[in-house]
C-alpha positions as CSV (number, residue, x, y, z in Angstrom):
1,X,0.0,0.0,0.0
2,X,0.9,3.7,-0.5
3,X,1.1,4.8,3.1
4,X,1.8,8.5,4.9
5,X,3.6,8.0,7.8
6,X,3.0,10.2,10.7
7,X,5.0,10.4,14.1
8,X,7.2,12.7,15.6
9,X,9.4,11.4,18.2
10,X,12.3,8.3,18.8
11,X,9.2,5.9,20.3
12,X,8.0,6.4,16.2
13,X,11.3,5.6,14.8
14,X,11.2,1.8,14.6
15,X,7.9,1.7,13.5
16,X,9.1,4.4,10.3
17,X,12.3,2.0,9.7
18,X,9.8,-1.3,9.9
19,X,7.6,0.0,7.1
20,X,10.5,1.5,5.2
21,X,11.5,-2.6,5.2
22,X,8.3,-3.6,4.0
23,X,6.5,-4.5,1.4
24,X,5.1,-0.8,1.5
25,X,5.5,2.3,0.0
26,X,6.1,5.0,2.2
27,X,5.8,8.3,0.0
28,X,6.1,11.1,2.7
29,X,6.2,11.8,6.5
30,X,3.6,14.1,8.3
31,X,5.8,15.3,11.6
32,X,5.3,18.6,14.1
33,X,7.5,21.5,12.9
34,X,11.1,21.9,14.2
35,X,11.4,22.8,17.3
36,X,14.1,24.4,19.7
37,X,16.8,22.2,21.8
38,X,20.0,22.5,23.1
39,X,21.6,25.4,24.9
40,X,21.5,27.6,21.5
41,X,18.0,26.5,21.4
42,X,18.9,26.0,17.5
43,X,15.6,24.5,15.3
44,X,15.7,20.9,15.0
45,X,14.2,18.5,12.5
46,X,12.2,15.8,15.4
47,X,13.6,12.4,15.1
48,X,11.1,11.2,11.9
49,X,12.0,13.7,10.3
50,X,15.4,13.1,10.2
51,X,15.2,9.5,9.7
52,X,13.0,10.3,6.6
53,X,15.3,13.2,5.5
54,X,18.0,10.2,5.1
55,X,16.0,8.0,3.2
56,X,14.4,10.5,1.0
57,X,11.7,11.0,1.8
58,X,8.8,14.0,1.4
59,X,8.5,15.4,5.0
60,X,5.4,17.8,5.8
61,X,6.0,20.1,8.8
62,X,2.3,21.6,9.1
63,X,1.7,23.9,12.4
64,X,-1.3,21.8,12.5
65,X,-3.3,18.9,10.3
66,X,-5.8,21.6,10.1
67,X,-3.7,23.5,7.7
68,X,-5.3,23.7,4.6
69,X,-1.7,23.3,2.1
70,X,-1.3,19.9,4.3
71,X,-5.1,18.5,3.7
72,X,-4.2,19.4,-0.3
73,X,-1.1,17.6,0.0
74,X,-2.2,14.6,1.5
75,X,-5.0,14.3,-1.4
76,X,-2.5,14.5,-3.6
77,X,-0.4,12.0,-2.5
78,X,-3.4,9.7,-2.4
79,X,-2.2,7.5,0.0
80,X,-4.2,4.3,1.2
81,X,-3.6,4.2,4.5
82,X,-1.6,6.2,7.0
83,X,-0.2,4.8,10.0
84,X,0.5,7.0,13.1
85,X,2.4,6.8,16.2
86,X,2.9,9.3,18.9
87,X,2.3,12.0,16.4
88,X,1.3,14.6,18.6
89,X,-1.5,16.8,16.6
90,X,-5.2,15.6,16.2
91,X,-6.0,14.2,13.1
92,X,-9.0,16.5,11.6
93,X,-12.2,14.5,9.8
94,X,-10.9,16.0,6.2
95,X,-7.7,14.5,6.5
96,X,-9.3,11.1,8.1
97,X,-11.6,10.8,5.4
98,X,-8.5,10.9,2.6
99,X,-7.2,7.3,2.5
100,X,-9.1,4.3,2.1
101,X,-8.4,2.3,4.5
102,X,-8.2,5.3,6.8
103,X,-5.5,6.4,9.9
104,X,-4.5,3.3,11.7
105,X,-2.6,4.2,15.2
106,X,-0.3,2.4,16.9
107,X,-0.9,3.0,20.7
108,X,1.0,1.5,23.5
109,X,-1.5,-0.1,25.5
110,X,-4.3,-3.3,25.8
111,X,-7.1,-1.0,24.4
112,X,-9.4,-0.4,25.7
113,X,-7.0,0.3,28.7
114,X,-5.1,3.3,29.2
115,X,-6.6,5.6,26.9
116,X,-4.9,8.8,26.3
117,X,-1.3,10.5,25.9
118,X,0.6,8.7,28.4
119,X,-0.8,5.2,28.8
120,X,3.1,3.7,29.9
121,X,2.9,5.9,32.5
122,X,-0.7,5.2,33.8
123,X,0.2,1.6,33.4
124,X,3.4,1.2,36.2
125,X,0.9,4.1,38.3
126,X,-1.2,1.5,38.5
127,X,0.9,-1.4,39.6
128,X,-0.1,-3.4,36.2
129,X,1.8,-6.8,35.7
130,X,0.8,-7.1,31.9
131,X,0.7,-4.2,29.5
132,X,1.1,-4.0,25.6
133,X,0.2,-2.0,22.3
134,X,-2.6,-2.1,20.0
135,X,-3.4,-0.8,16.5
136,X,-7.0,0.6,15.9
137,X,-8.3,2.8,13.5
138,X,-8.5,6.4,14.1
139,X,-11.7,8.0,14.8
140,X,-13.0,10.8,16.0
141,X,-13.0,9.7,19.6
142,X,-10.3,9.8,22.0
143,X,-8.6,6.2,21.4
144,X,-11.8,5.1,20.5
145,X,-11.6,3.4,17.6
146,X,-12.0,-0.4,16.6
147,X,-8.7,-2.2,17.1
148,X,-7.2,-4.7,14.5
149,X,-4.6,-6.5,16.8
150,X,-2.4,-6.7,19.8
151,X,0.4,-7.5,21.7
152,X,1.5,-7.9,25.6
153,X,4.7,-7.3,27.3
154,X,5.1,-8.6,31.0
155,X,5.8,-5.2,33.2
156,X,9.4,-6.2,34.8
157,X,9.7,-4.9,38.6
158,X,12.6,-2.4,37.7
159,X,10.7,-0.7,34.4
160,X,10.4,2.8,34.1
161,X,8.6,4.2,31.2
162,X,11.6,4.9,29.3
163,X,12.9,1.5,29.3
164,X,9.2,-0.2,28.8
165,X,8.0,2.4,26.2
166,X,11.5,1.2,24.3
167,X,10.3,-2.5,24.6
168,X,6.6,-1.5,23.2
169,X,8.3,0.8,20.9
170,X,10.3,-2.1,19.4
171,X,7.6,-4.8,19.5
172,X,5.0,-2.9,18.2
173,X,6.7,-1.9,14.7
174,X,6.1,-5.5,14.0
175,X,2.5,-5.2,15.0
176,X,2.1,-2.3,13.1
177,X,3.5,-4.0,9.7
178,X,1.6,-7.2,10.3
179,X,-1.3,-5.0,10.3
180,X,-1.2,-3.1,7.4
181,X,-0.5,-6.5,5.9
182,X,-3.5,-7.7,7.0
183,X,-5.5,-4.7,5.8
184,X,-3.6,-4.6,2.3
185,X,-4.5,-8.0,1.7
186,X,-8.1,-8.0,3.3
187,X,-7.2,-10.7,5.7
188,X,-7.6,-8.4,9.1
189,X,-10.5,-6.6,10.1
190,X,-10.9,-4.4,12.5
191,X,-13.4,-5.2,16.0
192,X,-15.3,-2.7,17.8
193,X,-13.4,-1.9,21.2
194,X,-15.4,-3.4,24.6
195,X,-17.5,-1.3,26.0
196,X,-15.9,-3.1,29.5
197,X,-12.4,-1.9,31.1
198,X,-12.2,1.6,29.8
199,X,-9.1,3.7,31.8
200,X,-8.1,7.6,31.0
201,X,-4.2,8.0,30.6
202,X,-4.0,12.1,30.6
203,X,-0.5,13.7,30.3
204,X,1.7,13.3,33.6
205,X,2.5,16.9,34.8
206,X,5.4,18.0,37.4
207,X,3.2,17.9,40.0
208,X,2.7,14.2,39.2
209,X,6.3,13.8,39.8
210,X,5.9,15.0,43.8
211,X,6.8,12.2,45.8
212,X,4.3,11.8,48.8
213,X,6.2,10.2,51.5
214,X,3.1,8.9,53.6
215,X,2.3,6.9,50.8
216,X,3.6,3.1,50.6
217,X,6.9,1.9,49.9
218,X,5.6,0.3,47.0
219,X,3.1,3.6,45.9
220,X,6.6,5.9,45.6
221,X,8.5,3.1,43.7
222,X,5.4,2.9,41.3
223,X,5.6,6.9,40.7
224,X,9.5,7.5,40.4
225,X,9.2,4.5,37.8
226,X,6.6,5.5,36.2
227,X,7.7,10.0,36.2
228,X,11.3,8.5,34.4
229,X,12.7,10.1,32.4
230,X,10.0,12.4,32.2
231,X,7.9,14.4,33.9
232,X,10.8,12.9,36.8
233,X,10.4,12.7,40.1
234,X,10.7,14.8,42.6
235,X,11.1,16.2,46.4
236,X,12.3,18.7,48.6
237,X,14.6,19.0,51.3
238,X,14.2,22.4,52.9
239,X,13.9,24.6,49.8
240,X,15.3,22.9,47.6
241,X,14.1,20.7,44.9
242,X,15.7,17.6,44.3
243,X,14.9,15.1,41.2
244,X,15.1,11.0,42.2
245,X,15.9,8.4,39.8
246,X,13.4,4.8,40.7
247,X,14.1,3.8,44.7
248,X,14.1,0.8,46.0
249,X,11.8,-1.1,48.7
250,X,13.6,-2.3,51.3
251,X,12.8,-6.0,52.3
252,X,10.7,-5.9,55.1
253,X,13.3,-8.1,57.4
254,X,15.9,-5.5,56.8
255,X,13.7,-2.4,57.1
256,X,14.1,-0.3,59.9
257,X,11.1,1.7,61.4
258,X,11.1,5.3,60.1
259,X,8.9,8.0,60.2
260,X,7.7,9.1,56.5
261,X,9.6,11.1,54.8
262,X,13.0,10.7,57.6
263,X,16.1,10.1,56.4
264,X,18.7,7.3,57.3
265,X,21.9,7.7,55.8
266,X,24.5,4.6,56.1
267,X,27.6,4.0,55.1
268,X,26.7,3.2,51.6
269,X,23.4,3.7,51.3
270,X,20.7,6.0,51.9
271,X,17.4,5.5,53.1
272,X,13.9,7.1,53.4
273,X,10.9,6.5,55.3
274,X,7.6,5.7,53.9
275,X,4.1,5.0,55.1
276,X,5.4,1.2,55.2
277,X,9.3,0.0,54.9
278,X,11.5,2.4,54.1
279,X,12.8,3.2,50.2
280,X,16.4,3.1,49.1
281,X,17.3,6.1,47.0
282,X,19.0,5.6,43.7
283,X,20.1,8.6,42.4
284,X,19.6,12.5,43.9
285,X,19.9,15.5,41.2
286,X,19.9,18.9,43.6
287,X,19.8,22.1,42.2
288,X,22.3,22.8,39.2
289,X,23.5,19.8,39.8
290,X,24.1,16.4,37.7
291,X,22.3,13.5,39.3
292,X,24.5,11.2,41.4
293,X,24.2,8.1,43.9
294,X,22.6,9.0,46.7
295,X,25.3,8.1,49.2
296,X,28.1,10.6,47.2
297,X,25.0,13.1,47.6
298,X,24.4,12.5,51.2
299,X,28.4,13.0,51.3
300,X,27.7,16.9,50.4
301,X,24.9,18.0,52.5
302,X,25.5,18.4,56.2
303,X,23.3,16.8,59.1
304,X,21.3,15.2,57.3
305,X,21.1,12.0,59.5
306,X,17.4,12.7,60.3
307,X,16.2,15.4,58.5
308,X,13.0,15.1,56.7
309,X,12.2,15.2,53.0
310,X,9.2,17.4,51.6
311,X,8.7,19.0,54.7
312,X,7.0,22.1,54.3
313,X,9.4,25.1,55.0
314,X,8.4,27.1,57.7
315,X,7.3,30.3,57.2
């Protein structure tokens, strides 16, 4: 088939370099605009485009699907289908309507689970042992659509979202081929999504990365997993903000009792008190800092034997 690819960041880039394998034709990339990074803050193509860019490939670079020039491109380019993942601009009726076998998304969870923009996220929130990524067809609905096939991926005990959104990332470029395959040769069609087991993933703010100490050991390890790398986690100690990589429960045979939030600092290890057993921090990142292991940042603040993290300050 003649497909329009559209994504926009490295999560989308093995699905781009599956289908560039494929039987398929890929005749352009639809991508949000450059955008600044860097300390120059210099415009950069995202990481589609630039993966297209070296194979060739037309790249469109609309402020929005909306955009009149892009819906008369698309026409033109006539594709059949175009697939989409994490492409980070909603997909207008008029430009829905163009291929024939529509917009089919690639989105990283069991649908009808977890919809919304950060359903990795949502998932290790939640404490969910099996997870995946599903292709549907794009409707006007929020993740709505009728899904043509899956795939699971066991949630491993030290996943953050990073390293599990790489695994689904991976995994469901193959999905993704198989099912334009499917569609292209009329051996997949799509099913209407249960009405049963419908979650909301909304975007994960900073303040979702606030680490509440007088919740359970096992609450705060699900919440630094889940905010890395990003929104990442975070406390305080005093006033200022610190940024934790994923913590560790400590077994309950070695744990000893602390008040939430108290901090125990050892000789090679650091450790926190929770509503249960206490956490072992990984990394600390204090202010203009890099992040480092927690016992070298111990190392460099004074009395802190005791203190308490995200205490309010006094006034």
């Amino acid at each position: 088939m003649r497909l329009l690819f559209a994504g926009t960041p490295d999560v989308a880039v093995p699905s781009l370099r599956a289908l560039l394998d494929s039987a398929h034709e890929v005749v352009a990339v639809l991508t949000r605009p450059d955008a600044p990074a860097g300390r120059g803050r210099r415009l950069l193509p995202s990481p589609v485009a630039e993966v297209a860019l070296e194979a060739g490939i037309e790249v469109l670079r609309p402020p929005t699907p909306r955009d009149p020039g892009f819906l008369e491109r698309l026409t033109e380019l006539a594709p059949e289908c175009c697939p989409v993942v994490a492409y980070g601009g909603l997909v207008p009726q008029p430009a829905l309507d163009v291929p024939a076998h529509g917009w089919v998304n690639l989105h990283f969870s069991l649908l009808p689970a977890w919809r919304g923009a950060a359903p990795v996220q949502h998932a290790l929130l939640a404490g969910d042992p099996v997870t995946g990524a599903s292709t549907f067809r794009l409707e006007r609905g929020l993740d709505t659509g009728p899904v043509y096939g899956v795939m699971t991926e066991a949630v491993r005990p030290d996943d953050t979202s990073g390293t599990l959104l790489a695994r689904l990332a991976g995994g469901g470029a193959g999905l993704l081929v198989t099912t334009l395959d499917g569609i292209a040769d009329g051996s997949l069609q799509a099913r209407p999504q249960p009405a049963e087991g419908v979650s909301l993933a909304p975007k994960l703010e900073v303040a979702d990365g606030h680490v509440d100490w007088t919740a359970t050991a096992e609450q705060i390890d699900r919440r630094v997993r889940a905010c890395t790398p990003a929104p990442g986690a975070w406390t305080t100690l005093g006033t200022d903000r610190l940024k934790l990589g994923p913590v560790q429960p400590v077994e309950a045979a070695d744990a000893e009792a602390l008040a939430a939030g108290c901090v125990r600092v050892g000789r090679r290890d650091v450790l926190v008190g929770t509503a249960t057993r206490p956490v072992r921090l990984g990394t600390v990142q204090g202010p203009g800092r890099k992040p480092v292991a927690a016992a070298d940042w111990a190392r460099g603040v004074r009395d802190l034997d005791g203190r308490v993290l995200g205490e309010p300050v006094p006034a």
